[in-house]
Structures are given as C-alpha cells and as structure tokens.
C-alpha positions as CSV (number, residue, x, y, z in Angstrom):
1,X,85.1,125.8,126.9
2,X,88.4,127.1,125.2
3,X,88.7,126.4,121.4
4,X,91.7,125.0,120.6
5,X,93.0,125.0,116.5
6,X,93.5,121.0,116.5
7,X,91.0,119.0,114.1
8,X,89.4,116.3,115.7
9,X,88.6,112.8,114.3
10,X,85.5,110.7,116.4
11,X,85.4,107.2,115.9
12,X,81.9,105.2,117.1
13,X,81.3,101.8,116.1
14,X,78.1,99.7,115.3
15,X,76.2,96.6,115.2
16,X,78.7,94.4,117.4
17,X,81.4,95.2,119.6
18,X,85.2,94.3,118.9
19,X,85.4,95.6,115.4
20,X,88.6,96.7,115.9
21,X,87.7,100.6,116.4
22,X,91.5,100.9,118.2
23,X,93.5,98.9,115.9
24,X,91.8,101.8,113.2
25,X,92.0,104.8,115.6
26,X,95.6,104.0,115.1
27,X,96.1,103.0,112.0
28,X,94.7,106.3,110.8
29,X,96.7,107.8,113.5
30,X,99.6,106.5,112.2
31,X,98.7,107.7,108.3
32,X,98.3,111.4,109.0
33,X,101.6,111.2,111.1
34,X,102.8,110.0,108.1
35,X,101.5,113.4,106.4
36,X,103.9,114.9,108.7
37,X,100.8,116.0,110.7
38,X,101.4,116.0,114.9
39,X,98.8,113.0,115.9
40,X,97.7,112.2,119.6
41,X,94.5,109.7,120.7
42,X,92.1,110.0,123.5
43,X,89.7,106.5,124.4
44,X,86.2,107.6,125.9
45,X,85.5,104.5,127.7
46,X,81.8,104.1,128.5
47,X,82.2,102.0,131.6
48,X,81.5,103.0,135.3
49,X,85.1,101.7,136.6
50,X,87.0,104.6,137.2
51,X,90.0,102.4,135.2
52,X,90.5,98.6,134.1
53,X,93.1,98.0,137.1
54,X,90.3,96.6,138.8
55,X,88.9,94.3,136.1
56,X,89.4,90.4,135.4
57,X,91.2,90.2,132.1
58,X,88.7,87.8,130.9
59,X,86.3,90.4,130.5
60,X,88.4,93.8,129.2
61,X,91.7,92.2,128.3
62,X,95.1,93.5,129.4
63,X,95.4,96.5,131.5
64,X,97.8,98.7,129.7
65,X,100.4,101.2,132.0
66,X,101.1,104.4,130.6
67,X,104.7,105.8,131.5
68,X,103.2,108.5,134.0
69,X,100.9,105.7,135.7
70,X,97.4,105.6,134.1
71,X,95.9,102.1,134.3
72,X,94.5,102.5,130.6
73,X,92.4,100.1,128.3
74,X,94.5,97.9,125.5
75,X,94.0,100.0,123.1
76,X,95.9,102.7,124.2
77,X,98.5,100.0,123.6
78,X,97.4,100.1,119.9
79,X,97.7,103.9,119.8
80,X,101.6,104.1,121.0
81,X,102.7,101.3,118.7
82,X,101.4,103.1,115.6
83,X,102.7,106.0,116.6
84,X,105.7,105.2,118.2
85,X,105.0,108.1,120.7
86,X,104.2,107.6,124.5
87,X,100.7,109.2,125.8
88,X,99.5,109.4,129.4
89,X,96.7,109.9,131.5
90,X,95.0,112.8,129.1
91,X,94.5,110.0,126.7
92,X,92.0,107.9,128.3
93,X,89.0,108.6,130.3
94,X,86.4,106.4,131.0
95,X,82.7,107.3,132.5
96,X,83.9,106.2,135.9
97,X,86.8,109.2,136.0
98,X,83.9,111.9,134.7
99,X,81.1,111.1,137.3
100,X,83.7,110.6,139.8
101,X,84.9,114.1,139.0
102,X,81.2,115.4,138.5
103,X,80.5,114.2,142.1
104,X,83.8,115.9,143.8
105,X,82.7,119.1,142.5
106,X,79.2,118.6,144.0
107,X,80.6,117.7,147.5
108,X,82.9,120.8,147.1
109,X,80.3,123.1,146.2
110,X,81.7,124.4,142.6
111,X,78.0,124.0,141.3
112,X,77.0,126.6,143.4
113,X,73.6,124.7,144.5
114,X,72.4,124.2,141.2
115,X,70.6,120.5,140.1
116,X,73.1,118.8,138.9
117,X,73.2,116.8,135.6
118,X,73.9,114.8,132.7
119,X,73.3,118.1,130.2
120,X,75.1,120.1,130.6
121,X,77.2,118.8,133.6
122,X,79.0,115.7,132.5
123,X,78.5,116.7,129.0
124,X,80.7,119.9,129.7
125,X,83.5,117.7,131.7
126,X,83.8,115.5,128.4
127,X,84.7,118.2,126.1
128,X,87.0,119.3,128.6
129,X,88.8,115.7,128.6
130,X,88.4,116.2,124.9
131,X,90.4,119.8,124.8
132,X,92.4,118.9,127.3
133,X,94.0,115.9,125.0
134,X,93.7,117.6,122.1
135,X,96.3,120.7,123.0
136,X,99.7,120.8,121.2
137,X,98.8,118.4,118.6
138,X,97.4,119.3,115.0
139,X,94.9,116.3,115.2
140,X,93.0,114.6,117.7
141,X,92.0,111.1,117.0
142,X,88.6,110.4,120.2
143,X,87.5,106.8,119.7
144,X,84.7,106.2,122.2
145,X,84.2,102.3,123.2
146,X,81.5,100.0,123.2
147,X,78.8,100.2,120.3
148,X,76.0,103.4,119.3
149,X,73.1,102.3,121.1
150,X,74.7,101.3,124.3
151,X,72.7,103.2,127.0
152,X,75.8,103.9,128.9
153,X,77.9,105.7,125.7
154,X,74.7,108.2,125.6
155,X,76.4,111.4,127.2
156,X,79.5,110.7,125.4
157,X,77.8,110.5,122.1
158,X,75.9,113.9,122.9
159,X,79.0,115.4,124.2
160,X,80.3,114.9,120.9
161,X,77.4,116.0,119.2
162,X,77.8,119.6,121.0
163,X,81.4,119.8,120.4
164,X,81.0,119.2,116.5
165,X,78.3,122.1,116.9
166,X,80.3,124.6,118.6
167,X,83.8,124.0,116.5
168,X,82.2,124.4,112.7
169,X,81.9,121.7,110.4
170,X,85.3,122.0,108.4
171,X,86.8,121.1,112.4
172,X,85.7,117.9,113.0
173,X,84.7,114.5,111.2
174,X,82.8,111.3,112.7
175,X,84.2,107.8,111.3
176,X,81.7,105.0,111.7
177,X,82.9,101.7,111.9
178,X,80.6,99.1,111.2
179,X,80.0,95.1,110.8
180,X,78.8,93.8,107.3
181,X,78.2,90.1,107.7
182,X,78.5,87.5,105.5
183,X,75.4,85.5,105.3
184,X,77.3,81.9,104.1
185,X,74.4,79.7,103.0
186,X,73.1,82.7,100.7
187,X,76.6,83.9,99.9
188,X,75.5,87.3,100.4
189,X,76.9,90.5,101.7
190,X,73.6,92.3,104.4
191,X,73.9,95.8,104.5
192,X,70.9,96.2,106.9
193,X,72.5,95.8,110.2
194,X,74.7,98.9,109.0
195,X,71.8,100.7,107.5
196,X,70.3,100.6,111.4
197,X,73.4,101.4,113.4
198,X,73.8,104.7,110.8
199,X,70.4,105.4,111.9
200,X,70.5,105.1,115.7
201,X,73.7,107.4,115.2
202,X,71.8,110.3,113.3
203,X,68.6,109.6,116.3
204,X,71.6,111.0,118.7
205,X,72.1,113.5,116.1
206,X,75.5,112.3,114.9
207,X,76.1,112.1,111.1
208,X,78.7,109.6,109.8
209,X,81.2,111.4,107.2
210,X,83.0,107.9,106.4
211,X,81.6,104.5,107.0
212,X,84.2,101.8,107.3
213,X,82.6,98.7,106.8
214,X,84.5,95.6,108.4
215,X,84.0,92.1,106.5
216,X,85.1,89.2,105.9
217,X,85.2,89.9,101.7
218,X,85.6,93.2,100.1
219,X,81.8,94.5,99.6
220,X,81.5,95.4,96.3
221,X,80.5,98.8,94.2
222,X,76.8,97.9,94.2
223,X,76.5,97.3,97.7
224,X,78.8,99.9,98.6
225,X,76.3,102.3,96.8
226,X,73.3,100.8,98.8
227,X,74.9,101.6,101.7
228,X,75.7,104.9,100.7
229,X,72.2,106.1,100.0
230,X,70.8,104.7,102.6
231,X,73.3,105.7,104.9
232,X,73.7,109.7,103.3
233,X,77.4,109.2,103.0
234,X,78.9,110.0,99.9
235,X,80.2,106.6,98.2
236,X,83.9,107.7,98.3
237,X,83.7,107.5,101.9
238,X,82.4,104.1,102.2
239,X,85.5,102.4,102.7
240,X,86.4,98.6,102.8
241,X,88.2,97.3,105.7
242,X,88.8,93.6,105.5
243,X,90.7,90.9,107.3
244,X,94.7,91.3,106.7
245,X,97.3,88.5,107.8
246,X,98.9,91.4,110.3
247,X,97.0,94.2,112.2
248,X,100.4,96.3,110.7
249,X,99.1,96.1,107.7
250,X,96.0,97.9,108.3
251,X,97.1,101.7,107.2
252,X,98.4,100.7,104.2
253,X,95.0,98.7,103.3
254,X,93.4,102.2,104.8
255,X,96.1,104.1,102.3
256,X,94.9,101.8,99.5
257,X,90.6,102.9,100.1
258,X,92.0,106.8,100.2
259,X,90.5,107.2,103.7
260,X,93.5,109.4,104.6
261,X,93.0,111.8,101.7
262,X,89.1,111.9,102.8
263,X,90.2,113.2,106.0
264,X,92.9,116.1,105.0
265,X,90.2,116.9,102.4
266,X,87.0,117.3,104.7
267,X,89.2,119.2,107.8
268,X,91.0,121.2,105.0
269,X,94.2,120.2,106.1
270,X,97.2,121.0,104.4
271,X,99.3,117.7,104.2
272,X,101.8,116.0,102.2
273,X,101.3,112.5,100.6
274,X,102.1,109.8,103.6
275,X,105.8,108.2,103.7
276,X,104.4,104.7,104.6
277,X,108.4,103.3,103.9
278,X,108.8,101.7,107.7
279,X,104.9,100.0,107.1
280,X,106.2,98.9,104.0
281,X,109.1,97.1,105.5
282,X,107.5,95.8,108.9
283,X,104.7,93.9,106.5
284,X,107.1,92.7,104.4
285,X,109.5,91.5,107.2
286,X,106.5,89.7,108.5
287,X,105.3,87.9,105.5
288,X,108.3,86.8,104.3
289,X,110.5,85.4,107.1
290,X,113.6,83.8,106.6
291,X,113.2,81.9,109.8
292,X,110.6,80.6,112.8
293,X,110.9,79.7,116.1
294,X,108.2,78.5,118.8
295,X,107.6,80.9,121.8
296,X,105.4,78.9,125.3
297,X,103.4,81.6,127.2
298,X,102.9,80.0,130.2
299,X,99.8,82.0,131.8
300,X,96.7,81.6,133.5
301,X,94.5,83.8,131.1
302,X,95.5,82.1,127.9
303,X,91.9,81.6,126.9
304,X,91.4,85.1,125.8
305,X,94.4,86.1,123.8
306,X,93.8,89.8,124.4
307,X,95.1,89.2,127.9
308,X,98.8,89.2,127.2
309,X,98.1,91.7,124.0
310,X,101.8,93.5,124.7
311,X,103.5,90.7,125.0
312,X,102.1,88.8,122.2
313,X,102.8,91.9,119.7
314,X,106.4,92.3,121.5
315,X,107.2,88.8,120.6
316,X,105.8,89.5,117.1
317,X,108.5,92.8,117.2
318,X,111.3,91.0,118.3
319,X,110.4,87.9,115.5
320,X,110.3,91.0,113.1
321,X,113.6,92.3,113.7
322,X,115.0,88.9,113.0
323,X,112.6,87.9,109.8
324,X,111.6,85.1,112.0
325,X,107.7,84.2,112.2
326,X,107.1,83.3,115.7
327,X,104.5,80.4,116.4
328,X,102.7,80.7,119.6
329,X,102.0,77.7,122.0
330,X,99.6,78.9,124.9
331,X,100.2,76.7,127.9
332,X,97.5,76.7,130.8
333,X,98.8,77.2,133.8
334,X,96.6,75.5,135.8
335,X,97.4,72.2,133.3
336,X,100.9,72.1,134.1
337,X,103.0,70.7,136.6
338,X,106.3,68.4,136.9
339,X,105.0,65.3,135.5
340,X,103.4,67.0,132.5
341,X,105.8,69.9,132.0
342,X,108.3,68.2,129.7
343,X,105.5,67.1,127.5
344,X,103.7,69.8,126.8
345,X,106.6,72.6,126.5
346,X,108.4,69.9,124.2
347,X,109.7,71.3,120.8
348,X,109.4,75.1,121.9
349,X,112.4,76.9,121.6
350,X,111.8,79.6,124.4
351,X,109.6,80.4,127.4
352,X,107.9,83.4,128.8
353,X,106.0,83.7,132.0
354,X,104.1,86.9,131.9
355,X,102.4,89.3,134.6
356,X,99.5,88.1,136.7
357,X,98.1,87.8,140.7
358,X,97.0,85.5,142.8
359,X,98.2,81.6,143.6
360,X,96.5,79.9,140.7
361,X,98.5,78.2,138.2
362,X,101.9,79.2,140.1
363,X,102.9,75.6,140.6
364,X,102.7,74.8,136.5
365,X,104.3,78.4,136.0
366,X,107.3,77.1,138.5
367,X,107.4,73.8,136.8
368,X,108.0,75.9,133.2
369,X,110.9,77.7,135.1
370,X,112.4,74.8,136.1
371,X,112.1,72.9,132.7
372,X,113.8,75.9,131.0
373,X,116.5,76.3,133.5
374,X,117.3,72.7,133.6
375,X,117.1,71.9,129.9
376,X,118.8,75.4,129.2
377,X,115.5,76.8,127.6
378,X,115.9,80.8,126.2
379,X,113.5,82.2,129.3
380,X,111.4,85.8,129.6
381,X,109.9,86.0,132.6
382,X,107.9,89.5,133.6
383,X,106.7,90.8,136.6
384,X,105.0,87.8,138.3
385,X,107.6,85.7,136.1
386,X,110.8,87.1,137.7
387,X,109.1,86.4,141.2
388,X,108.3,82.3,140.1
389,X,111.8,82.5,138.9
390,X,113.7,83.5,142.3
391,X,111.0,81.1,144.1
392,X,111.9,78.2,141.8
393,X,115.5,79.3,142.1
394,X,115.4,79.3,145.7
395,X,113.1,76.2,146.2
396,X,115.6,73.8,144.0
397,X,119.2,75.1,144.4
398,X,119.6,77.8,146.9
399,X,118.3,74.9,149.4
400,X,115.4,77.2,150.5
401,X,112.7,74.6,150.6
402,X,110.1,76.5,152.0
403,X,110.5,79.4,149.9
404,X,107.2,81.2,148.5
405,X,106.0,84.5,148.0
406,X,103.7,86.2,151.0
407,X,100.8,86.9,147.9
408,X,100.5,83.1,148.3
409,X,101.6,82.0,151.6
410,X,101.4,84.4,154.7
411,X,103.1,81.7,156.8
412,X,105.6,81.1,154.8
413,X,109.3,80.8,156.9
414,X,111.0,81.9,154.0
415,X,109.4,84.9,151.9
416,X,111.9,85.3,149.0
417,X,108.6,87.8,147.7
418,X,107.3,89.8,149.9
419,X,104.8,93.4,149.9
420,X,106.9,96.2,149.5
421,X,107.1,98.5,152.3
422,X,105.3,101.8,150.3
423,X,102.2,98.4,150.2
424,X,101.9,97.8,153.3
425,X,99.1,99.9,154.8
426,X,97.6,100.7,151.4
427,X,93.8,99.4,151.1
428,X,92.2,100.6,148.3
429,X,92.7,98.3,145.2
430,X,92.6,100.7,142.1
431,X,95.8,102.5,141.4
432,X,97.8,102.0,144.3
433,X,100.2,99.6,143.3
434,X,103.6,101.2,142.2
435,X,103.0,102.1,138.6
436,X,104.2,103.6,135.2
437,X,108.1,104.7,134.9
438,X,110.9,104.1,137.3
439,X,114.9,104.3,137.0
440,X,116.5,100.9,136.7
441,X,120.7,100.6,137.1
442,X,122.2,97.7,135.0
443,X,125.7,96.2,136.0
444,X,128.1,96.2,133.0
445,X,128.9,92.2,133.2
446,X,125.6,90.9,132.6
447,X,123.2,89.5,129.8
448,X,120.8,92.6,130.5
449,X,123.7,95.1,129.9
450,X,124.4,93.1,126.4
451,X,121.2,93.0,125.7
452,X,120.7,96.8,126.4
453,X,123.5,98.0,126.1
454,X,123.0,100.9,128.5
455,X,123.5,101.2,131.9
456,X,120.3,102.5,133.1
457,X,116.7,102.4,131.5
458,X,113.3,103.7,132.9
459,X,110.8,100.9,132.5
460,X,107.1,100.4,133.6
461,X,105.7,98.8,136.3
462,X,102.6,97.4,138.0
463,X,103.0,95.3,141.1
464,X,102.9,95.1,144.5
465,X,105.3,92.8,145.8
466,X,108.7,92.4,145.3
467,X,112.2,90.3,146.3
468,X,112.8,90.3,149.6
469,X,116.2,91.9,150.0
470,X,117.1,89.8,153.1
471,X,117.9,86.8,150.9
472,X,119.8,88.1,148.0
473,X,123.1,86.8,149.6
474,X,121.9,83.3,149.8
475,X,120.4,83.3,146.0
476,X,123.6,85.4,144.7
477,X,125.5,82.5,146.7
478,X,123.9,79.8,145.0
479,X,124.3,81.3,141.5
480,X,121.5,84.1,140.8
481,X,122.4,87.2,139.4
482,X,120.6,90.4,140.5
483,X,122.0,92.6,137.6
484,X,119.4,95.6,137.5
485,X,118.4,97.8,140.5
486,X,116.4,100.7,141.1
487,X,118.8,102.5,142.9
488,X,116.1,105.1,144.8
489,X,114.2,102.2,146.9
490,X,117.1,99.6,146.4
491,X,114.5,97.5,144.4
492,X,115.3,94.5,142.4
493,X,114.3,94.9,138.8
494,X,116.0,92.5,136.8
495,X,117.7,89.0,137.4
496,X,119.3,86.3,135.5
497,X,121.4,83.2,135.1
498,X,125.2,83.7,134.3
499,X,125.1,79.7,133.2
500,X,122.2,79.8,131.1
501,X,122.5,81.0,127.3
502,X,119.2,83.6,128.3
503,X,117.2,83.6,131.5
504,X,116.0,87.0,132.3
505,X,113.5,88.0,134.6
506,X,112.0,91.7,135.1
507,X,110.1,93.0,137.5
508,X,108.6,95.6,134.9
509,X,106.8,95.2,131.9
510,X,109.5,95.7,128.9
511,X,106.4,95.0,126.4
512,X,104.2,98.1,126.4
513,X,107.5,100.0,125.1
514,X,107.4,97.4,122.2
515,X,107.3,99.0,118.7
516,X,107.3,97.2,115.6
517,X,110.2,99.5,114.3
518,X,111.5,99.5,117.4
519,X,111.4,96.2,119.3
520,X,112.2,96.3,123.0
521,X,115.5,95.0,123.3
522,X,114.6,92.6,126.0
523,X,112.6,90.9,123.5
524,X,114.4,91.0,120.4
525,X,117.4,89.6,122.8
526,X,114.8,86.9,123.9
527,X,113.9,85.8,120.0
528,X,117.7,86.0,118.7
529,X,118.5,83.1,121.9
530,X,115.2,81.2,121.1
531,X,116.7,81.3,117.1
532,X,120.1,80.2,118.6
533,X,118.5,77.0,120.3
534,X,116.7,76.1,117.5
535,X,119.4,76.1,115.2
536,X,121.8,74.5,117.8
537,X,119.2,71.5,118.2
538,X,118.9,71.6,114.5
539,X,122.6,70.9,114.1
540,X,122.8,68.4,116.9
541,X,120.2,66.3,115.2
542,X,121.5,66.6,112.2
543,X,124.9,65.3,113.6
C-alpha cells in the first residue's frame, strides 16, 4: 500500500445507531477547512448492497447522487453542504462494492490461486478505498456506519486498525461518538453504556483519542472524568455534543468544546485559528428571522423525514437567504385526493412534489398540482414532480384525458411519460438509470432563466423516464412552457407556467447542490414567491 502525507480522522460510533456520526464527520470537516486545511470525507458503509439505489427509503433514507453518478448514502449529502465542495464515487464505499471487487479479482485470477480472505484480502482493498480518497487533500475525514460491535463493520474496523499501525501514531486519530442517556425518573446522566462501547472498540484493538458524547444535557465535569478513566481518554478530549436548534450550528458548538484544536494538536498539524464568519451568519439568519412562510411536501415517504433530507435542508437554504423560518407541513400522498386536497394544503403558501417511483400516491400528488395551479400556489416540483405536473397539465387543459405516464399505465393511449430510449433494454436495477451531471439549456424568456440567470446549468439526475417528445406541441399549445433542454439527447429538463406567479418543474434534482451559503437558486426563487403569496394574502385580508 502507498503512503500518502494526508492525516486521517476515523469516526466509529457506539451504543445506538443514528447518533449523527455524518452530521459530525462534517462539522469537523467543515472546522479544519476553516483552518485553511484542504478537507475531503470517505463513508465506509458496512452493508452488503453494493449502493442504496436499490433500497426503500424507509429503511436508509434518501439516496444521495454525486455529480459523476455514485448512488451514495445521505450523508455524503452532509459532507458537501459543510464543505461546500462536490465529492464523487472515491467518497463512499460500502461492504457490497469491496466483496464485489474481492470476488472479480478471484474469477480473474489476480490471487494467483491463493485462499482467499477477509485478512488480508478485503482488509487490503479497504485501505486502498481509504488512500485512494485520501490523495490531494491534507486531511481525510473516514466515518464508517452502523455501530462497534455490528458483526458486519468487523473488517472495516480491523482495516483501520492496520492502517493506524502502518502510518505512526502522530498520522491518524479515532473519534468515538457515543450515546449518554438520560435516565428521567432518576435524573441521572449513565455513563456505562459508553464505558462498554469504549471497550468493545479496544477488543478490536482500536483506541478512542476523543470521545464525543451525544446527550440530551451537557454531562458535567465529574462525569466527564468518570468517563475519562474508565474509558483511558484524556478528559480534554471528552467532548460534549448536545442537541442544537440547527444541525449548522454544530461546528461552532464543536469550536466551543476545542475539538478542533485536539485534532491539529495530536496530528501535529500546522493550522491557523478557524474563520467560522459564514457559520456565524447562517445560525444567526436562522434564529432570528424576519419572516415565515409554510412549505407542503407532498410525498409518499413522509413518515421518515430523512427521506426527502436534500430537499428539506434546501428549503431551509432558500428560507435562510430570505431570513424566513420555513414551517414544514408533510402531506401523505396516499391521503390526498380532490375532495380532500383543498383542506389539507389550506393555509400553505407553496408546494413541492419531490422525487419518487412507482404509482402510489400519484393521484393525491396530481390533486396538489392541480390545487396549486388553480389557486395560483408557488409550485416546486422535482423529478417525479415535473412528470405529475405535465400529466395533470395534460389530463385538465391540454384535453388529453387519458394521459399517464407508462411507469404507471403500460396501456395508456396517451403516454405524456414515457422510458427513455437509453432505458429500454436495460434490466439490472442498481445504477442504470441516467445519473449524476448533465447539460441543461435555458431559454432567455422564462421564470427558470430569471431565476438562474444563466443560460445553461449542469444539474443532477436520477430517473428513468421522461416527457415524451411527441406531445410537446399539444402541451406548448395549451399553455406549457418547456424552457430547459438538454440539448445532447433533446431531453426535457425543466417546465413551467408563463401564467402562474412560480410553477417550475425539473426533471433533476436542484437540491443536492443546496448550500446553506449558497442556496440553489431554484429554491431560494421557490421561497421568495411562497413569501410573495403570503404577503399578498396578508394584504388582501387585511383590505
């Protein structure tokens, strides 16, 4: 294995799962960037899927598209809005990707006929991933998922044990993050389940140099030096990380516990003292807004927020950029249609229809697209959302009444939607569908082109289908406006309403190049309009 002079930073967790080991990986990503430091992030995911294209949201949240393709885990939508930099497939590799690599070598013969296994076979791939992310940057930040202990994180965890070994001690540091609950009826703070994680970490012969204990109240100085001899980390490095009204305001609480200075210290890091000015300001922004308005997601996965995790933090940018708080209302899908619709979206000042598959809950999405464009609603709609929007749209006024997309109805007569050709004879589910960056053309005398205000933009994608080009005559006809195309495959990418105040739909995903110092423009166009309605139905009630 070829050394590299980057410093690397492992992050494990303990004791329960969804600590928040990404929305840290990030943060103190985003603190030694602030140093001036060069930061990148890999995600060691212990799960056997070779990606999470091929997973229910339910159970691992959204899938995340890099720019260059890779179907990633969420939190490599964590590590790109605290750094504000874009990463690719190097930055995430899951169990799935090694063994599936391990095996390809075997078939080819590269082991030359020896046994193959874990040590040093798999072992040796993951420091390669490891290397291979780390080159060019002067840190490497390698969270690995799920919780010490897990049987399936075991070769990871050893991996990193021989890396630490081979690169010195003044290389690399291990970051423990770890639960400390709050035992209510006692009102007591229990160190033990942190005491036992710290131990089945050292069994697998990995050594904590900080603990960061998450909690519901700061632990205190006595505990904190419990945990610290117990744990053999020096008390300086047992670090408090409690509950904060925004994830954004994570590094500075991080700042605030010295867990940055820990870190430049131990890898013997030259570094200045962070610039944490643009943190400052996005926390302030969002704890202090001037205004509010109420955003409907209309989705079918609304039960487990972390499903629409871009959108919802995109939403949050574009509130930011206007010092508006924005109050979500998840709508169920599947609850909605056109007798309920006006009820339950009543009082919201915008609409968004996110990304999703399959026919359930497409009639209640419709029913959302119809109230806004009827009653003149601010709409977003992505991916799947554009494609209810042209159905809807071609259903109710270009006349096309059995309009439908061929996802849901093969017999359809009229397939506004339909597989695009490069879809057609593909089989295999997991990434094949057109993904990560592709060239999109605006035309000048549209909302997208004010909103932009360029004339082409390189967005991400992650679909299959698209609008069937056959009919854009009859819906251009009839009023819609097909105002961004990929030029290449003569795609459409964006559409809208030239009599609405803002109905957009995209056919990419405009949240995961969200940044909350940099709001995508689609949204912060989206939450200016939805501010706009409000205070024109403010004014005509007041009249």
């Amino acid at each position: 294995m070829q050394q590299h002079e980057s410093k690397y930073i492992f992050v494990t967790g303990g004791v329960i799962s969804s600590l928040g080991k990404g929305i840290t990986s990030a943060s103190i990503g985003a603190l030694l960037q602030a140093r001036g430091l060069d930061v990148s992030i890999l995600k060691l995911d212990p799960y056997l899927n070779v990606d999470p294209g091929t997973m229910n949201p339910f159970q691992h949240g959204e899938v995340f598209v890099t720019k260059d393709g890779a179907e990633t885990d969420l939190d490599l939508g964590h590590y790109e809005r605290y750094l504000g930099k874009n990463l690719g497939k190097k930055n995430s590799k899951t169990a799935g990707q090694i063994y599936q690599a391990v095996l390809e070598k075997e078939r080819n013969g590269e082991y030359l006929g020896a046994t193959v296994q874990v040590i040093p076979h798999v072992t040796d791939l993951i420091k390669e991933a490891i290397v291979d992310a780390a080159v060019g940057h002067d840190v490497l930040i390698c969270e690995v998922g799920g919780t010490i202990g897990d049987i399936e994180s075991l070769p990871f965890i050893e991996a990193i044990r021989q890396f630490r070994a081979e690169i010195g001690p003044k290389n690399s540091i291990v970051i423990h993050v770890s639960y400390v609950p709050l035992i209510k009826s006692a009102g007591e703070l229990k160190t033990k389940p942190t005491q036992h994680s710290v131990k089945e970490a050292q069994s697998q012969g990995i050594q904590p140099d900080i603990l960061l204990l998450r909690s519901e109240l700061p632990v205190p100085d006595e505990i904190k030096q419990k945990i610290s001899l117990f744990c053999n980390v020096h008390k300086s490095a047992v670090i408090n990380c409690t509950d904060v009204n925004t994830v954004y305001e994570v590094p500075l609480m991080l700042n605030r516990e010295g867990i940055d200075e820990i870190i430049v210290n131990h890898l013997n890091i030259w570094a200045r003292k962070p610039d944490l000015q643009n943190w400052l300001n996005v926390v302030n922004r969002f704890k202090n807004p001037k205004a509010s308005v109420e955003i409907a997601v209309v989705g079918k996965y609304v039960d487990l927020i972390e499903s629409y995790k871009s959108v919802n933090e995109a939403l949050i940018h574009g509130g930011i950029a206007h010092e508006a708080r924005i109050n979500f209302r998840y709508i169920d899908a599947e609850e909605l249609n056109l007798a309920t619709v006006a009820d339950r979206l009543n009082g919201v000042d915008g609409i968004l229809v996110p990304g999703g598959f399959g026919e359930r809950g497409i009639e209640g999405k419709m029913a959302a697209v119809q109230f806004a464009r009827e009653e003149k609603l601010p709409y977003l709609g992505i991916c799947l959302g554009l494609q209810v929007a042209v159905i809807e749209f071609a259903r109710n006024v270009a006349k096309l009444s059995d309009a439908d997309s061929e996802e849901f109805r093969q017999d359809a007569r009229s397939k506004v939607i339909h597989m695009m050709e490069t879809q057609v004879h593909v089989r295999k589910k997991g990434g094949t569908m057109r993904l990560g960056d592709h060239p999109c053309v605006i035309a000048k005398d549209s909302l997208a082109y004010d909103t932009y205000r360029q004339s082409e933009v390189c967005e991400r994608h992650r679909h299959r289908f698209e609008v069937n080009n056959h009919y854009i005559g009859q819906l251009e006809a009839a009023g819609l406006k097909v105002s961004g195309r990929c030029a290449a495959v003569n795609l459409v990418e964006i559409i809208e309403l030239s009599d609405h105040p803002f109905f957009i739909g995209t056919q990419f995903h405009p949240e995961f190049g969200s940044r909350p110092n940099d709001p995508h423009p689609l949204f912060k166009g989206f939450i200016g309009a939805a501010l706009r309605h409000r205070g024109a139905g403010r004014i005509k009630k007041d009249g």
